[in-house]
N, C-alpha and C positions, 0 to 999 in steps of 0.2 A: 504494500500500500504506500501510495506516493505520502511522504510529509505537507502538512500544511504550508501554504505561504500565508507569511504575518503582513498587513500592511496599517501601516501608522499614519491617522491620517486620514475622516469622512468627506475631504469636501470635494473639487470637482477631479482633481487627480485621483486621486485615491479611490472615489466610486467609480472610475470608469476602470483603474487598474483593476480593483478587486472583480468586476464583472467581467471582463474581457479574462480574465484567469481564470473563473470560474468558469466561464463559459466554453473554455478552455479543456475542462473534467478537472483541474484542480482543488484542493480545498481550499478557502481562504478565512483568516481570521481577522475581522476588521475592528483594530483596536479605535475608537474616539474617544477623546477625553470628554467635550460636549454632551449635554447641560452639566455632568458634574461638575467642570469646570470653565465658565466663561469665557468672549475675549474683550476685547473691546467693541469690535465689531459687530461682533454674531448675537441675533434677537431668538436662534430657537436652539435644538441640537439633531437638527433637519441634517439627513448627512446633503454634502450640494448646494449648501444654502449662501447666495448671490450677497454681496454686502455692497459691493463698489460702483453696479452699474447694472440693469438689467437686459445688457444690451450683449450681444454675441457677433457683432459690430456687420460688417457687409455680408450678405447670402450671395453673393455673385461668383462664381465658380468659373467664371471661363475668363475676367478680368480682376481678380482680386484674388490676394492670397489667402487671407484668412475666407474666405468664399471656398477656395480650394478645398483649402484645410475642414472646411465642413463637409463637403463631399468625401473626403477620404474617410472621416471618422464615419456618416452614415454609409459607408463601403464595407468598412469593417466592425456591422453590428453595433454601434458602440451609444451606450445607456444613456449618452450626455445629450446625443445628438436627438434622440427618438424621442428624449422626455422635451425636450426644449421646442420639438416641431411638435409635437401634442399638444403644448402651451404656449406657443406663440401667440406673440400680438401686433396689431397693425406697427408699422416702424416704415414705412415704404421700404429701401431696397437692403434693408440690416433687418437683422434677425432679431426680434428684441423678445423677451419672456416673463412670462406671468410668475415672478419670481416664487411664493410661496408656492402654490398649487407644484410648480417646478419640485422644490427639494419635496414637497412632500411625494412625489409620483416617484422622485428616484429610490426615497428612502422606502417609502412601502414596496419597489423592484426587489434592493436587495435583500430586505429582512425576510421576501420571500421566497429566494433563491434556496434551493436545499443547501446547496455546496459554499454557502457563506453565513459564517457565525458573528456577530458582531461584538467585541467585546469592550462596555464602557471603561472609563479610566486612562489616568494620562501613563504613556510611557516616558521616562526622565530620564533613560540612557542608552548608553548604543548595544542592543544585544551582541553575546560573544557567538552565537551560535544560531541556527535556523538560517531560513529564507526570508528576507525582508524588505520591502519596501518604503521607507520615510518618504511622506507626501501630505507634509504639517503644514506647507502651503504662508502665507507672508507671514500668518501668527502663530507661528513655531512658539511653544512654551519657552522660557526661559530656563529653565533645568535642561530641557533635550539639546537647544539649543547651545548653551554649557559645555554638553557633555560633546556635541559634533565640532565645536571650536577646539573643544583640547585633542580633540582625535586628530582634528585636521593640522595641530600645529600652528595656528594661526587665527585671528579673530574672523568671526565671520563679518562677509560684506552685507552692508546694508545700506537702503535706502528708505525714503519716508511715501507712502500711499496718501492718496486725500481723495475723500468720500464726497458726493455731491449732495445738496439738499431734496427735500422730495415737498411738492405744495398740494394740500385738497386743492383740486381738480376745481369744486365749486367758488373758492376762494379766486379764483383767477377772472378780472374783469376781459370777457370776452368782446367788450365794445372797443374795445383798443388791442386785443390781441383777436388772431385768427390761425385757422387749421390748414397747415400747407405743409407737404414735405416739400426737400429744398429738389426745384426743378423738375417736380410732380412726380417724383419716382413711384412706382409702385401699381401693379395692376389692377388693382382695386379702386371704386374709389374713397374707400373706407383709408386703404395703404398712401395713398396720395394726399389722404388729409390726416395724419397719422402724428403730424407735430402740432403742437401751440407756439404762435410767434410772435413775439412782442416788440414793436419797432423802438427805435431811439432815434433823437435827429442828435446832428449835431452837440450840442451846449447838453440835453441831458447824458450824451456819452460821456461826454469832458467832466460833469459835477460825477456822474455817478467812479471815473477813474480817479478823481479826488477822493472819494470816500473810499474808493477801495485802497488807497495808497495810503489810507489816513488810520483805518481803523485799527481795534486794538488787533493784537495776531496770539495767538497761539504759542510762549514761550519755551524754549528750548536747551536744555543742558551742554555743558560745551562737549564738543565733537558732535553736535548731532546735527541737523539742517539748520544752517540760516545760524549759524553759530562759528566759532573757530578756538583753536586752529583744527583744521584737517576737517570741516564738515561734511558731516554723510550728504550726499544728492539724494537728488529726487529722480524719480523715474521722469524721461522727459513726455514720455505718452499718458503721464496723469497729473500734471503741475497745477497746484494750486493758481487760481487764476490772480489773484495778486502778485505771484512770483512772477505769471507772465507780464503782467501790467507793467513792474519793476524791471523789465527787459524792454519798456516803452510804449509810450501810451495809444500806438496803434495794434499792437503787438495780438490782442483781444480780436480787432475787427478784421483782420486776417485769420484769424482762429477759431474758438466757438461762436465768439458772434460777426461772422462776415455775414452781409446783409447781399450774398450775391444767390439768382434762383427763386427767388421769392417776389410776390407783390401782395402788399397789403390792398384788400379789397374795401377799406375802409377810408384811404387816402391812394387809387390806382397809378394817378400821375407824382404821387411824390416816391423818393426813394428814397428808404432809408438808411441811414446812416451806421446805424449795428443794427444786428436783429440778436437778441436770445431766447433759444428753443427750448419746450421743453416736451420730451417722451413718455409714452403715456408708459406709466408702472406696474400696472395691477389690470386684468382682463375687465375689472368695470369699470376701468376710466375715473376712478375716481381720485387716481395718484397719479402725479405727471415729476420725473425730475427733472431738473435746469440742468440740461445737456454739456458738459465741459466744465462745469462749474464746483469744480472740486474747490477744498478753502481753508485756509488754518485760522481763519479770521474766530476769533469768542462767538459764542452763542451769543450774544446781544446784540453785537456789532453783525453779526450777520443777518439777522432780521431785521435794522435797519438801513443796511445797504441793499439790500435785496428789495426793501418794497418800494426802492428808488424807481426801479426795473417799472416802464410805464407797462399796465395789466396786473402787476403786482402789489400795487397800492395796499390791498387789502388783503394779501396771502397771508395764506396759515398754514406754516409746516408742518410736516405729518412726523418729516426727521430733519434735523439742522445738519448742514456737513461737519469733517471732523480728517481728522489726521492719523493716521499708526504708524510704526517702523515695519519694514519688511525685509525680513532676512533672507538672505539667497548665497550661493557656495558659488566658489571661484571653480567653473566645472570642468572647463580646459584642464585645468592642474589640477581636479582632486576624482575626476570620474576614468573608466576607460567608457569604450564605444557602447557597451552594454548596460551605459547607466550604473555601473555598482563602482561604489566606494576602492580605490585602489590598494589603499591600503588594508582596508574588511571587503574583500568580496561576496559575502553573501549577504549585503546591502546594495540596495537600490537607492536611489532617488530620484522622485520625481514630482512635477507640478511647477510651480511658480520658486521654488528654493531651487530649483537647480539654475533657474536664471532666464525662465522662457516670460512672458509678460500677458497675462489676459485670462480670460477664464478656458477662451475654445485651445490655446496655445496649451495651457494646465491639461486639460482632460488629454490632450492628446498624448503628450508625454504621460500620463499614465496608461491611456491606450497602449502604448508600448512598451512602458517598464511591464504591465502586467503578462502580454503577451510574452515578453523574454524569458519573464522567469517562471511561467509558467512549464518553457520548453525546456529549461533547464531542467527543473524538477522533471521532465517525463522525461531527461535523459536525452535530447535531440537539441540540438542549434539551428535556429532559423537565419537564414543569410540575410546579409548588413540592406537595410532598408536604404532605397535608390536616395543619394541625395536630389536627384529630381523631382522628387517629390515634395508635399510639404512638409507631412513630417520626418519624412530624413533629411530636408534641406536644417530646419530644426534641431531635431538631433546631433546631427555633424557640427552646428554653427557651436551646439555647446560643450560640446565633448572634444571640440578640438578643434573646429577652423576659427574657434574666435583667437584673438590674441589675450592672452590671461593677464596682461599684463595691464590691461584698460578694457578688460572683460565687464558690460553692462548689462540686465535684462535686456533680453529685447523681442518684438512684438516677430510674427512669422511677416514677411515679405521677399519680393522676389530678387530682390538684390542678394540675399542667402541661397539663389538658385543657380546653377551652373548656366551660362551663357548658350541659348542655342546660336548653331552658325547660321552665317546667310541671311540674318534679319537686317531690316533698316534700322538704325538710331532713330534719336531723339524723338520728340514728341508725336509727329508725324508716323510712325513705326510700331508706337506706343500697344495701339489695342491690337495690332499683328503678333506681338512678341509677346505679350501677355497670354493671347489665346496661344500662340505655340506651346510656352512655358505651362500652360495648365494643360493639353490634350499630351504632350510628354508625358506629365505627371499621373495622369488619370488611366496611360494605357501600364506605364511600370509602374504605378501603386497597384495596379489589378496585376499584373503580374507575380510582384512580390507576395499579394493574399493567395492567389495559386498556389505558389512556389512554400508558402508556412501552411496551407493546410494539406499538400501535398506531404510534407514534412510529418505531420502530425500522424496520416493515415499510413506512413510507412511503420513510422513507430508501435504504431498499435498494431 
């Protein structure tokens, strides 16, 4: 009888590992520490459970990577992708999800999987022994955490997460804001009106960057963001919008609020000058969050500079934004190609600590930490996943072709994909090389699922 595999670790890594294992004929044991133990983030002990965004960002599969990367995962079975299309909500051309009904669909999956035992309680140090997975994801305990820095010989890298606010839905003056995705994406015309947008001219952009530059923040110990010496960064795909603000005061209107794709129906011949959106949260529309709008700013000053936001006069937040640290391994120097610990190989890691960025990036790297070590356990090796692909372009960026030495999170894109020949450059060339780069990836990702479940049926 094969031994169990242990994995540390309910949220989107970690259920899609432990499923994709089990599913696999392995056994798996899925330790969470959740509810026994809180984080700052997390409101239930849902395993899967979304804190930062409920967005799974582009569904476009033949021009976008992370689009890709969702096709791959719903290629190979995978629990993250089936629950999140089951719960889906209008978003036009992103995938956005009905966050709780979400974890709760994944978490009543696995509790009713036979070959997956769940077991509460935190684990606080590195097993000597078994098969294991670590997929503690940005809010890795501080004991575990502890015990993977003295293993690794070095502190662990870290940077700082910021969460966006969430407004009742009823609270938002709709005579000044209106429902348009940006440049009517979406087939529907429910997906086409899938945002709320709230215009700015001029003079209210310029007070409300006052205020954002002005209010209190969020204070910080030294070595940690916005501190010195040596301050930890921030991921730059979730930056506090004050931080961008403090990088200049257009910086915004290029970013979350570019006012381009859009007309307000309310004023057709004016254009506005920002626009801020906001996606709706909840399948009854009654949660919508401020799209981009992560913030270290205090809860006070945040509800005053938010109801500057014209439509927002009279918002009432459902949750204020907020800040955590997020821990992630230097994975060039501490991983080999199979994900496990070099120095303990019968550790894995996977998710968002090994240095991938986003929720669909997390699951998918547990997609594959779970499938490896599943084949380990039945005694068979599955060959090196194509970096053609997304997630072996993925995989590879972290295990090795990043440079360890200014090693970042980073989001899945195709700049981590091997160049096809014979394309045209630049922008003009653009949606050519994109669809070659994804119809490569989609004929050797189906190859390589051949190729491991070929694998499998010889074994057995």
């Amino acid at each position: 009888m094969t031994e169990p595999l242990h994995i540390i670790g309910g949220g989107m890594a970690g259920s899609e590992a432990a499923w994709q294992a089990a599913e696999a004929g392995v056994d798996v044991v899925l330790h969470e520490m959740r509810p026994e133990i809180g984080t700052f983030a997390h409101r239930t002990g849902h395993f899967a459970e979304m804190v930062c965004s409920n967005s799974f960002r582009s569904d476009d599969d033949e021009q976008n990577a992370v689009g890709l990367l969702h096709w791959e995962m719903r290629a190979a079975g995978g629990l993250i992708m089936e629950m999140a299309d089951r719960h889906r909500l209008p978003a036009g051309g992103a995938l956005a999800v009905d966050r709780d009904p979400f974890a709760e669909a994944v978490t009543d999956a696995l509790l009713a999987h036979p070959r997956i035992t769940v077991q509460p309680g935190e684990i606080d140090h590195l097993p000597e022994d078994g098969h294991w997975i670590i997929a503690t994801g940005p809010l890795t305990s501080g004991a575990l955490a502890g015990a993977i820095a003295a293993e690794t010989g070095q502190d662990a890298l870290a940077f700082f997460d910021a969460i966006a606010p969430i407004v009742y839905a009823e609270s938002i003056d709709m005579g000044r804001a209106w429902r348009q995705s940006r440049y009517d994406k979406g087939e529907t015309d429910e997906e086409r009106r899938a945002y709320i947008n709230c215009p700015m001219d001029r003079d209210q952009y310029e007070a409300f960057i006052d205020a954002l530059l002005a209010a209190e923040k969020t204070a910080f110990k030294p070595g940690e963001a916005g501190s010195s010496p040596d301050p930890t960064p921030y991921f730059d795909g979730c930056l506090p919008i004050e931080v961008m603000a403090e990088r200049g005061r257009e910086t915004l209107r290029h970013g979350p609020m570019k006012p381009v794709g859009l007309t307000n129906p309310h004023a057709p011949d004016v254009k506005p000058h920002a626009v801020v959106q906001l996606r709706r949260d909840n399948a009854l529309g009654t949660l919508y969050n401020i799209v981009g709008f992560q913030t270290k700013m205090k809860y006070g000053a945040q509800a005053d500079v938010f109801r500057m936001i014209p439509g927002l006069r009279e918002a009432r937040f459902a949750r204020l934004g907020g800040i955590h640290r997020n821990t992630f391994l230097n994975s060039p120097t501490l991983l080999d190609a199979q994900m496990r610990l070099r120095s303990k190989p019968h550790i894995r890691f996977a998710g968002q600590i090994t240095g991938v960025e986003g929720y669909v990036e997390s699951a998918a790297m547990g997609m594959l930490a779970g499938r490896l070590a599943a084949a380990e356990l039945q005694g068979r090796a599955l060959p090196p996943v194509p970096a053609t692909t997304a997630t072996g372009a993925l995989v590879t960026h972290i295990t090795g072709g990043a440079e360890s030495k200014t090693f970042q999170p980073m989001n899945v894109n195709f700049g981590l994909f091997p160049p096809v020949e014979g394309l045209k450059g630049g922008r003009k060339g653009r949606r050519d090389r994109y669809k070659a780069y994804t119809d490569r990836a989609k004929a050797d990702w189906q190859g390589w699922l051949a190729s491991a479940v070929d694998g499998r049926q010889a074994a057995e």
